[in-house]
C-alpha positions as CSV (number, residue, x, y, z in Angstrom):
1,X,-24.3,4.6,7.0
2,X,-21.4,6.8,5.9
3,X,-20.5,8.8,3.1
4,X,-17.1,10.0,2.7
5,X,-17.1,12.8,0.5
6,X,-14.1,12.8,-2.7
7,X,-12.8,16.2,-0.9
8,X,-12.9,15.0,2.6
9,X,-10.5,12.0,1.5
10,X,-7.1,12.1,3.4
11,X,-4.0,12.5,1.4
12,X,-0.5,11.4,3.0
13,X,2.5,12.0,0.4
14,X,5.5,9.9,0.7
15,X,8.7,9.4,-1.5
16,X,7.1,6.7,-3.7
17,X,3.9,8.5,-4.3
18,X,0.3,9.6,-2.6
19,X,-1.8,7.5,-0.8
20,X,-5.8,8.9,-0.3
21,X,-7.9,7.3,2.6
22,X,-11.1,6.4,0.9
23,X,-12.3,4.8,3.8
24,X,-10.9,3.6,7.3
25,X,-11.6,3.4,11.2
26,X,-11.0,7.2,11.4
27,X,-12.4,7.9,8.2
28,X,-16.1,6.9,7.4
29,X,-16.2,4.6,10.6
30,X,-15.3,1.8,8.4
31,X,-14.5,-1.7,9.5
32,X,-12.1,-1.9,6.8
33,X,-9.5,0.3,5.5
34,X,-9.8,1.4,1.3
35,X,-6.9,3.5,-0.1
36,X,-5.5,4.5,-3.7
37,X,-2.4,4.5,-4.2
38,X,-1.2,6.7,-6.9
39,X,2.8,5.8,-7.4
40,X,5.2,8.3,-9.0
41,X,7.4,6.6,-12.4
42,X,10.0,4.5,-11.7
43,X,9.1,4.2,-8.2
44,X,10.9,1.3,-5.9
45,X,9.3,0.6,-2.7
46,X,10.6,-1.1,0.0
47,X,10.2,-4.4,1.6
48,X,7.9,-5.1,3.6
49,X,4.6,-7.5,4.8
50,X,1.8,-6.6,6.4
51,X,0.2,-9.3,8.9
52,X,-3.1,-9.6,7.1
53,X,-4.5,-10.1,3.3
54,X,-4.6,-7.4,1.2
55,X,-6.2,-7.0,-2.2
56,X,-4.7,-4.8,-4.8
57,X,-6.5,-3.4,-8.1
58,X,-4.5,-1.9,-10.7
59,X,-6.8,1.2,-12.3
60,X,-3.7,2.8,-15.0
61,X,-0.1,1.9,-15.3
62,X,1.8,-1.2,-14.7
63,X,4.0,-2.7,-11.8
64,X,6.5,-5.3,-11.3
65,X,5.4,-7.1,-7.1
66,X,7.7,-9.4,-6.3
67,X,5.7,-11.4,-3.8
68,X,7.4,-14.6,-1.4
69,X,10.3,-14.6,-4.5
70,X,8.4,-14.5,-6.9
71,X,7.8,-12.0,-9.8
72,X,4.4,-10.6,-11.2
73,X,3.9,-8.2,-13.8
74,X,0.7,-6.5,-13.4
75,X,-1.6,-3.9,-15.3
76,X,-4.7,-1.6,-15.2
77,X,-7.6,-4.0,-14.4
78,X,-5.6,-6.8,-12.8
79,X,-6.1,-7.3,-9.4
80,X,-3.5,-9.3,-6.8
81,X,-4.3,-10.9,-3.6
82,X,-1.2,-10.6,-1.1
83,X,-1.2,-13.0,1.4
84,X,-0.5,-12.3,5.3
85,X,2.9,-12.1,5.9
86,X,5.1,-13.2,3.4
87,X,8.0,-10.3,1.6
88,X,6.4,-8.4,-1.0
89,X,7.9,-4.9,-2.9
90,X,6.1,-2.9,-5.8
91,X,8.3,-1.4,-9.0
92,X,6.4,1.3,-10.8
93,X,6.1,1.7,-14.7
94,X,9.6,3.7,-15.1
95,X,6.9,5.8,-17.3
96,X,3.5,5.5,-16.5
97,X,3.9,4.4,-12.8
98,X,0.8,3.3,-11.3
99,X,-2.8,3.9,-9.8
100,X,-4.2,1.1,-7.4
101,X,-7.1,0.6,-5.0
102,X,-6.1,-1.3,-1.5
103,X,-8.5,-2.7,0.7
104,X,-7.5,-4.3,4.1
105,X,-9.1,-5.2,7.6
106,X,-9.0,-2.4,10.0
107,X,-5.7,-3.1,11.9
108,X,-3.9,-4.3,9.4
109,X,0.2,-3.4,10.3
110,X,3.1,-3.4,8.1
111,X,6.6,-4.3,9.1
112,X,10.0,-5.4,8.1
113,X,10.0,-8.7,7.2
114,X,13.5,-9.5,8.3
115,X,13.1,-6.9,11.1
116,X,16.0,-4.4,9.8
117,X,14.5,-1.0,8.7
118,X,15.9,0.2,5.3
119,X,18.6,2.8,5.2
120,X,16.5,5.2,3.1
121,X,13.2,4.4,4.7
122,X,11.1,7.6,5.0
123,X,9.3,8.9,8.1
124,X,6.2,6.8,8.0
125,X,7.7,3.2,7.7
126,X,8.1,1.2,10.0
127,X,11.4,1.4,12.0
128,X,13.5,-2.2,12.6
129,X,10.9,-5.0,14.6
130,X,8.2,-2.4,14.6
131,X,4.6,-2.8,13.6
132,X,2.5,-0.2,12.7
133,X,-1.2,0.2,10.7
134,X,0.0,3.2,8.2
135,X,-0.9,6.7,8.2
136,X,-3.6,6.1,5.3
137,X,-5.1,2.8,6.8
138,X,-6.2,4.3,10.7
């Protein structure tokens, strides 16, 4: 057994918001990988599908995911299950923005879904036909 302690949690900052490791491979030994995702107001985030399931809790705030075309609006205390590779991008509360808790298999990578990076992408996504596990899943 493991205990992660709240001020041993990992905190990577991007554009859109902060995502804390909770639990992961590297953190806690964990066979899965737990994050919360805390997304600034108005936030737009890009693109992208990951190659496994992910589950999604919304804690506060609101968000727009549109998902394979489709649109869902979502609040504190909903919780989404996002299918293996199909398109999916968030849209924060323009005031509130959001908090969420992720969970996803150890392993789990992200890429671009039509295998062109985003002119604006930051550091950390994936670039073009790359795949990568994110910084706050390892």
């Amino acid at each position: 057994m493991t205990v992660v302690l709240s001020g041993d949690a990992r905190k990577t900052e991007t554009p859109n918001g902060v995502m804390t490791t909770l639990a992961s491979p590297t953190q806690g030994a964990a066979g899965q990988a737990v994050w919360r995702v805390d997304a600034v107001p108005g936030m737009v985030g890009p693109v992208h599908a990951f190659d496994a399931e992910l589950l999604w809790t919304w804690l506060d705030g609101a968000a727009v995911v549109e998902l394979g075309g489709e649109r869902f609006e979502v609040a504190a205390g909903d919780t989404m299950v996002l299918p293996a590779d199909v398109s999916r991008q968030m849209f924060a509360d323009p005031e509130r923005g959001f908090v969420s808790v992720v969970v996803a298999p150890a392993g789990a990578q992200v890429y671009n879904p039509d295998g062109v990076s985003e002119p604006d992408a930051c550091d950390l996504a994936p670039k073009n036909t790359e795949r990568l596990v994110p910084v706050w899943a390892r």
